[in-house]
BANU-204633 format. One record per residue (C-alpha): residue number from 1; x, z, y. Coordinates in steps of 0.5 Angstrom, whole numbers, always signed. Example, Ala and Ser with C-alpha at 12.3 -4.5 7.8 and 13.67 -1.06 7.14 Angstrom:
[node 1 [+25 +16 -9]]
[node 2 [+27 +14 -2]]
This chain:
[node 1 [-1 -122 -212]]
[node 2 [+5 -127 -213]]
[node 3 [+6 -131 -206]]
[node 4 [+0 -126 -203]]
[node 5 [+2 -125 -195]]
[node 6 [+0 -119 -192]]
[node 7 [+1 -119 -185]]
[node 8 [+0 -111 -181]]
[node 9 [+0 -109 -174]]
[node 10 [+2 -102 -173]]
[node 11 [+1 -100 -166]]
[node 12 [+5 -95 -163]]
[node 13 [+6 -89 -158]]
[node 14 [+5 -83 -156]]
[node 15 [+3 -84 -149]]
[node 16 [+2 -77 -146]]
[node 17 [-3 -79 -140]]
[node 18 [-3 -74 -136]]
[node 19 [-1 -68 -142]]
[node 20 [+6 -65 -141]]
[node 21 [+11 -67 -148]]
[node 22 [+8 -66 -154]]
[node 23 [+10 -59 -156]]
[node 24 [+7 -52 -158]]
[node 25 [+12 -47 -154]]
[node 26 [+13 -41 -157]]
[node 27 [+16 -35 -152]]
[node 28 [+18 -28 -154]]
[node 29 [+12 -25 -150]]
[node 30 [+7 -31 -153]]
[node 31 [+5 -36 -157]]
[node 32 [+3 -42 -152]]
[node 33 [-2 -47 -154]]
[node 34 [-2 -54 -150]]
[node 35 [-8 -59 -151]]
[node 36 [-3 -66 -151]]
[node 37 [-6 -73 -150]]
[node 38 [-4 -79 -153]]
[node 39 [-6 -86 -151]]
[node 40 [-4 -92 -156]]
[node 41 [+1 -97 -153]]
[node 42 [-1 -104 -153]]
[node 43 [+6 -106 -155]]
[node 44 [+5 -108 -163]]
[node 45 [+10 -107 -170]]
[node 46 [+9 -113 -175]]
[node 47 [+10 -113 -182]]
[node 48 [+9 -119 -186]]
[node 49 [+10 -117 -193]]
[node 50 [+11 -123 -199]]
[node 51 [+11 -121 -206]]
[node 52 [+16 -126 -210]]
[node 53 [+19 -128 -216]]
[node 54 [+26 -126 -215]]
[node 55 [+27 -119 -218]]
[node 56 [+30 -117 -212]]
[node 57 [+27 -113 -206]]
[node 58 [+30 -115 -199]]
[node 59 [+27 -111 -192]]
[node 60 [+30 -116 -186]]
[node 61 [+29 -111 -179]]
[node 62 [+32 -117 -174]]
[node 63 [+30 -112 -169]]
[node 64 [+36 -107 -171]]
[node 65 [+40 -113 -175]]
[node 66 [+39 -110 -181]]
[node 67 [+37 -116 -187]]
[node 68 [+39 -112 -194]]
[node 69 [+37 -114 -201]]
[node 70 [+37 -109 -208]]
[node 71 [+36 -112 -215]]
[node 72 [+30 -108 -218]]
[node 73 [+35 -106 -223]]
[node 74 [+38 -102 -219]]
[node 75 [+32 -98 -216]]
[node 76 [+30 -96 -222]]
[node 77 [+35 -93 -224]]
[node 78 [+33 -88 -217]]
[node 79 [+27 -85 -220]]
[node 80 [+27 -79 -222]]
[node 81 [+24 -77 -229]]
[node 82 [+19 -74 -225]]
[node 83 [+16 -78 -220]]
[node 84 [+10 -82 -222]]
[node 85 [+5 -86 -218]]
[node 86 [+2 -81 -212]]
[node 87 [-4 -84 -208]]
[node 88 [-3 -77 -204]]
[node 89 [+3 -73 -202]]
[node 90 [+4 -67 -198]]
[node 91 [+11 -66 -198]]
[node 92 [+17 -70 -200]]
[node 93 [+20 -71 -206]]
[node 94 [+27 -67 -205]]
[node 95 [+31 -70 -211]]
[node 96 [+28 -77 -209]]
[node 97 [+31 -76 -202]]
[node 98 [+38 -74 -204]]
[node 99 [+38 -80 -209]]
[node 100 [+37 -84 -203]]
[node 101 [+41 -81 -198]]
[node 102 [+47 -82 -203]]
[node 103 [+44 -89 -205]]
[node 104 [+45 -91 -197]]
[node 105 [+51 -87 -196]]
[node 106 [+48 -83 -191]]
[node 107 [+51 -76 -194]]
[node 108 [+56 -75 -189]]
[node 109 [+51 -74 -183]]
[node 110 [+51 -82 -181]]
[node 111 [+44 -82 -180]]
[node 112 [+44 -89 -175]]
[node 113 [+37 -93 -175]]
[node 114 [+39 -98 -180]]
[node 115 [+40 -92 -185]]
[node 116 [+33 -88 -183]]
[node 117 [+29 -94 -183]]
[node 118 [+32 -96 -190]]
[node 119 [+31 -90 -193]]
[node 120 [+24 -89 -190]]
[node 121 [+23 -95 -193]]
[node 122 [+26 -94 -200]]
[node 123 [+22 -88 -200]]
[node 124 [+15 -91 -200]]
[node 125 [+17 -96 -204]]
[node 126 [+20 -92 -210]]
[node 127 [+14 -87 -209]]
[node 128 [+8 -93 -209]]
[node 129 [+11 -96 -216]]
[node 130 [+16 -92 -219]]
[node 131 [+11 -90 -224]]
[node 132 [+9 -97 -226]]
[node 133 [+12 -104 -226]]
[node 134 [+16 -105 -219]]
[node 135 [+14 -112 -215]]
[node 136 [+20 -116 -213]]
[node 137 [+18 -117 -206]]
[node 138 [+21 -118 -198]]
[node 139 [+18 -114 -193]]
[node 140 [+20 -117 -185]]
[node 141 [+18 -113 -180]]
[node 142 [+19 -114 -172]]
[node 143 [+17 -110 -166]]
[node 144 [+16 -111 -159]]
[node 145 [+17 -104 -158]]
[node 146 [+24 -101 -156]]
[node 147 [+28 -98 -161]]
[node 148 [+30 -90 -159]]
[node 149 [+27 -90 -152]]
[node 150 [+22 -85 -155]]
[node 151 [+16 -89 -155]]
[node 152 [+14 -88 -162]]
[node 153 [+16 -95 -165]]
[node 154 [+19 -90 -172]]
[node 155 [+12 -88 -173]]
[node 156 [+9 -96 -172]]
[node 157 [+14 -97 -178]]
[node 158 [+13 -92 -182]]
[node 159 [+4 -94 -180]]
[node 160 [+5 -101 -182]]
[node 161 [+10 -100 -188]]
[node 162 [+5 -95 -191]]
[node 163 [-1 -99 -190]]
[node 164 [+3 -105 -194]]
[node 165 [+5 -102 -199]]
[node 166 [-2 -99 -200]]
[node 167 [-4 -104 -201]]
[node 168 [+1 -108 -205]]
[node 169 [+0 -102 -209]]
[node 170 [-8 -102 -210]]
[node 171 [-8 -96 -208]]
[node 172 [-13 -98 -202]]
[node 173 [-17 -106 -202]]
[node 174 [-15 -111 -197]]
[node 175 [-20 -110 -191]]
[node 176 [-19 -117 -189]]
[node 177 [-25 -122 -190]]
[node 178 [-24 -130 -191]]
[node 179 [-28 -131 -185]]
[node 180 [-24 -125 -180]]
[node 181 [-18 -125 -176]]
[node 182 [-17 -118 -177]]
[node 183 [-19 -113 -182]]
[node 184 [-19 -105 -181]]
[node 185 [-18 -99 -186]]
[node 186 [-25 -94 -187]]
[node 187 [-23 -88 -186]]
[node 188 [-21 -85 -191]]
[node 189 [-15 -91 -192]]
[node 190 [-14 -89 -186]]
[node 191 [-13 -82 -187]]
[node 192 [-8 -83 -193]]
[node 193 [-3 -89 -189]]
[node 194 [-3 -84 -184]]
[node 195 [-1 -78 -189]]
[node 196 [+4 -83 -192]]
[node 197 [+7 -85 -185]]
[node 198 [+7 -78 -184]]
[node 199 [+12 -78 -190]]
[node 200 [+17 -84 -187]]
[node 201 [+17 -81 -180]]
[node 202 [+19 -74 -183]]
[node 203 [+24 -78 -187]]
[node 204 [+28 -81 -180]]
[node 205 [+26 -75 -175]]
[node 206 [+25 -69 -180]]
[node 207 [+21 -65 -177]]
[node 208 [+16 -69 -173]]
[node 209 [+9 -66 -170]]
[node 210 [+6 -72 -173]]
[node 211 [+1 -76 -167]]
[node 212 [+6 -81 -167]]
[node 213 [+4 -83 -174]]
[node 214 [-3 -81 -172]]
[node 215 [-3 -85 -166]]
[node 216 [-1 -92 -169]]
[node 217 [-6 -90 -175]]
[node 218 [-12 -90 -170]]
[node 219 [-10 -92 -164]]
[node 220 [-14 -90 -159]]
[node 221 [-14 -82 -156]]
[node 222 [-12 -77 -159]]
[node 223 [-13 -69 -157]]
[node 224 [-7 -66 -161]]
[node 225 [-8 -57 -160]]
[node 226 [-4 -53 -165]]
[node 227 [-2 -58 -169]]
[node 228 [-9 -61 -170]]
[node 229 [-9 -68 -169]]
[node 230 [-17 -70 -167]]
[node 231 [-17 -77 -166]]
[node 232 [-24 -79 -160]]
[node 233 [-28 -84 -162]]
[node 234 [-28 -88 -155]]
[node 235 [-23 -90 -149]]
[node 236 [-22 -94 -144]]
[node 237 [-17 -99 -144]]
[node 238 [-13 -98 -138]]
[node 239 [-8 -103 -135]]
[node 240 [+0 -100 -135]]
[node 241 [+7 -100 -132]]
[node 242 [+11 -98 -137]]
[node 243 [+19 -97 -137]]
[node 244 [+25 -95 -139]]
[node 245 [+29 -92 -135]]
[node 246 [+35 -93 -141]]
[node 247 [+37 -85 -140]]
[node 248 [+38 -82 -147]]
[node 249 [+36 -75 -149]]
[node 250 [+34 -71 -154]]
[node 251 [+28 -68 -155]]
[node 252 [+31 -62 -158]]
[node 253 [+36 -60 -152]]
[node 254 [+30 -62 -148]]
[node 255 [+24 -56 -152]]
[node 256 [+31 -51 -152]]
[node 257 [+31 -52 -145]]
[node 258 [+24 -50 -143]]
[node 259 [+23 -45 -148]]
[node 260 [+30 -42 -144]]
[node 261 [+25 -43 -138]]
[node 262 [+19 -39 -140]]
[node 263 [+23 -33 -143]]
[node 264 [+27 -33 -136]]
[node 265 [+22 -33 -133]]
[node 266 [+14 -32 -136]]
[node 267 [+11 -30 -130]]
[node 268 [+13 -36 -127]]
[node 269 [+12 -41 -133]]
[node 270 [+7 -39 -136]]
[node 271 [+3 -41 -131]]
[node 272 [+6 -47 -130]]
[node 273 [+4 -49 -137]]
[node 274 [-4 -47 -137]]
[node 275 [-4 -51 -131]]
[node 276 [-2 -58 -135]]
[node 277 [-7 -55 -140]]
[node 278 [-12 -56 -136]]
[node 279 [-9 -63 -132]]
[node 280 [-10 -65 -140]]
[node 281 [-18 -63 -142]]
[node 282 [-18 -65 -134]]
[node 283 [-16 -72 -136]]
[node 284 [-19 -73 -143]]
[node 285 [-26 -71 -139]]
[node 286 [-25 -77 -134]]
[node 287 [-23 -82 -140]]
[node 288 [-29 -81 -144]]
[node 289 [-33 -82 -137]]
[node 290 [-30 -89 -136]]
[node 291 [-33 -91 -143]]
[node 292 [-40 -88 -141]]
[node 293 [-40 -89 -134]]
[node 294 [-39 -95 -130]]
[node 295 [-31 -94 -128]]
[node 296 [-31 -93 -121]]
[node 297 [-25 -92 -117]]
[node 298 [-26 -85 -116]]
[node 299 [-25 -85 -123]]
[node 300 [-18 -88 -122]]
[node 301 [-17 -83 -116]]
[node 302 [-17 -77 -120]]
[node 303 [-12 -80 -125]]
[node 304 [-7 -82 -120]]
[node 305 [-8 -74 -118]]
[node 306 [-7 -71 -124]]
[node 307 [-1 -76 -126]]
[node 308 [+2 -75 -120]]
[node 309 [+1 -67 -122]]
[node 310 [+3 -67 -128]]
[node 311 [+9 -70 -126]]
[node 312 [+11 -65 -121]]
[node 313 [+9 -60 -127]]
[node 314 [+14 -63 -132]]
[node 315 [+20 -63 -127]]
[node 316 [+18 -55 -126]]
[node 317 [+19 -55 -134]]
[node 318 [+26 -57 -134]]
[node 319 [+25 -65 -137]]
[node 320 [+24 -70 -131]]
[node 321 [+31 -73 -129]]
[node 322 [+34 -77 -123]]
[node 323 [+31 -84 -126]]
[node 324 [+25 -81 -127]]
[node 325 [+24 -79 -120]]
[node 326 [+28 -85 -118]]
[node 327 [+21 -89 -122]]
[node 328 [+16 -85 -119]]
[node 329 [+19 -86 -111]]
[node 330 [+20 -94 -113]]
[node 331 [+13 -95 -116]]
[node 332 [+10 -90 -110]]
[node 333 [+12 -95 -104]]
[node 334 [+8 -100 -108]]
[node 335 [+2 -95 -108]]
[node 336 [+2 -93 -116]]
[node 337 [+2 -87 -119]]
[node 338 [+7 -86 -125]]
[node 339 [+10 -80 -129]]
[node 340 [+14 -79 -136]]
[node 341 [+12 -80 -143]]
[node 342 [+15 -78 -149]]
[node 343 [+19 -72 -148]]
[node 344 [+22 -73 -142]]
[node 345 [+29 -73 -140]]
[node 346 [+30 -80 -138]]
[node 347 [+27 -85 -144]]
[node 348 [+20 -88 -141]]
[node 349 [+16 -87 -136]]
[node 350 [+8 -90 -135]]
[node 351 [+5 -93 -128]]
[node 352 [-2 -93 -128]]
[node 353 [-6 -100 -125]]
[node 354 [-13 -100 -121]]
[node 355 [-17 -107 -123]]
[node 356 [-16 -109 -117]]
[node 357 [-8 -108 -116]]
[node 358 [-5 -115 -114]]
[node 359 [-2 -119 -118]]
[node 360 [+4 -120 -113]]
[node 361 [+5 -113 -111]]
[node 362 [+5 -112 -120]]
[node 363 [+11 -116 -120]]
[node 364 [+15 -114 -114]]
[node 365 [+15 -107 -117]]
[node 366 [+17 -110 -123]]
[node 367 [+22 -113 -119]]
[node 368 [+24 -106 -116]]
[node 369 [+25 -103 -122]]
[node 370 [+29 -109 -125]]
[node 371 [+34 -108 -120]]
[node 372 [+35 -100 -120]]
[node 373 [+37 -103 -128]]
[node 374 [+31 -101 -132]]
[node 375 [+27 -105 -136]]
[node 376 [+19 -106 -135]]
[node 377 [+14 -109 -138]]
[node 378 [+7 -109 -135]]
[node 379 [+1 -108 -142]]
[node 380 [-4 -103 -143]]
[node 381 [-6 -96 -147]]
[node 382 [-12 -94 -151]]
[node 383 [-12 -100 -156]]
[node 384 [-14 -100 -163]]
[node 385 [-9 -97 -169]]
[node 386 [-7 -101 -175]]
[node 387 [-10 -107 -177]]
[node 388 [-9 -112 -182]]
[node 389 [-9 -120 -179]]
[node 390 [-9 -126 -181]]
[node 391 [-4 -131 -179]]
[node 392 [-8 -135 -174]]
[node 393 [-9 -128 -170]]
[node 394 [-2 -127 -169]]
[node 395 [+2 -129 -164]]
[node 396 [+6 -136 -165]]
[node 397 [+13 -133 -163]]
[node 398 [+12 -127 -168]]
[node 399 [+11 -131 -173]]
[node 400 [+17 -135 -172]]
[node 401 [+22 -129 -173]]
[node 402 [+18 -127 -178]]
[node 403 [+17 -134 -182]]
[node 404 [+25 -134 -182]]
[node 405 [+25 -129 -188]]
């Protein structure tokens, strides 16, 4: 496989539709189960994977300003005796992570990006091949995605490293054909990237719900209820705003926060909360009728009621935020409907766009939002999930960056 490429594309987020933050909220009276719907974000993860002839190792992550290199030599001396090749894991090997962590230094609790997304990719690696003889390889990976604004771009590199590394591996063919532009995994690729992604995500988040990884997998829609992920076979491809409101949060204080509310106030809450379960089976119903159906523009009404809804809801639940409201009454005066993704608190929000809506009126909203300092992006949901590609099929400025390596 010497001077094999392998250039992936993972794709990204969670983008809760119309479905509240992607938590199970557990109160001292009861157990609360919530449907949560998770959109796939046309917003890409590449990774070109080389394999060399160097004896060195070398990840470059330009998005993060991170290019770092190992000899093979050293690697090796991280395996513990009893790692071997797994093409399936469950958990992760703790005496492997410890090694790691005092590897990249990581044990005084500095746990910025650049050192979660190393470890999360020496992990894979040493998991992959430390049974065997280990490649010397540069994997480079750019992402069109913001890092840490809670729109899953840990997943899509977690998504595409497994999905490389798999490959490189032989654990699962290369599902590109000369003749195609892009080449999709079986299912049950699928399912074993998956469950590696879900690895390196726990790696840098520790105890992830997994449909971030789930999402960057499949793509698509998936339905995820008591930790049960079910990716929907069909989904409309819808057209967005989305935008960073570039609030910082934490999504631990923000579940803290709802959990105080339902035990202050059950009776109050817990309604609150069977309501957003219903705007979610409300909202998946009306996406699997676009994909059956002509789309109509009540369809589009229906959205942009449940949206405007199952915002108001969030803000009852304790996670919007000034600028998040600030978004919603920015892209109202333009006649969109917009709400929080992810877990709220700031980080993001998503605009839904009619067929119809003008181009003009597209870029004063953006303009709009520039101006109140966010920044926004007009892409679109329910795309598919990862894919390998060949050169052809990417686009001319990716690979430019990602060529520099």
């Amino acid at each position: 496989m010497v001077g094999q490429h392998w250039t992936l594309i993972g794709r990204s987020d969670i983008c809760s539709m119309c479905g509240g933050a992607d938590w199970l909220l557990g109160s001292s009276l009861r157990l609360l189960l919530l449907v949560a719907l998770a959109v796939s974000l046309n917003l890409r993860t590449y990774l070109r994977l080389k394999v060399t002839t160097t004896g060195k190792v070398c990840v470059n992550l330009p998005n993060i300003d991170t290019f770092l290199s190992w000899d093979l030599s050293e690697l090796k001396q991280l395996i513990p005796a009893s790692c071997g090749k797994r093409e399936e894991v469950k958990r992760l090997d703790a005496e492997l992570v410890k090694r790691l962590r005092e590897f990249v230094g990581v044990t005084n609790g500095n746990l910025d990006t650049c050192n979660m997304a190393t470890l999360a990719f020496l992990y894979l690696y040493l998991s992959l091949f430390g049974s065997g003889e280990m490649p010397s390889l540069t994997v480079s990976v750019w992402s069109e995605l913001p890092t840490g604004a809670g729109l899953g771009s840990s997943a899509a590199y977690s998504v595409c490293l497994a999905a490389a590394l798999l490959c490189a591996s032989g654990a699962i063919p290369s599902p590109l054909k000369e003749w195609d532009q892009t080449g999709r995994w079986c299912q049950e690729d699928l399912e074993l990237i998956n469950s590696w992604a879900f690895q390196g995500e726990m790696i840098i988040h520790g105890n992830p719900s997994g449909v971030d990884n789930a999402v960057g997998t499949w793509g698509g829609m998936l339905r995820f209820l008591a930790g049960k992920i079910i990716p929907l076979s069909r989904v409309p491809l819808l057209r967005i705003l989305l935008t960073n409101t570039k609030i910082p949060r934490s999504t631990k204080v923000l579940v803290a926060r709802v959990k105080d509310k339902i035990n202050k106030f059950p009776s109050i809450m817990t309604p609150v909360l069977d309501s957003v379960d219903a705007i979610s089976c409300s909202c998946e119903r009306v996406l699997l009728e676009m994909t059956c159906e002509p789309i109509t523009g009540e369809h589009y009404n229906i959205l942009e009621e449940l949206i405007d809804i199952n915002q108001h809801h969030l803000n009852v639940m304790g996670v919007g935020h000034p600028a998040l409201d600030t978004l919603c009454r920015v892209t109202m005066a333009q006649g969109l409907h917009s709400k929080l993704t992810g877990a709220g608190g700031g980080g993001c929000g998503i605009t839904l766009l009619r067929p119809e809506t003008d181009s003009s009126i597209v870029w004063r909203t953006m303009q709009d939002l520039q101006d109140c300092g966010f920044d926004c992006w007009e892409t679109s949901i329910g795309g598919p999930g990862v894919q390998q590609h060949a050169s052809l099929s990417v686009k001319e400025e990716v690979l430019e960056i990602l060529n520099q390596f």
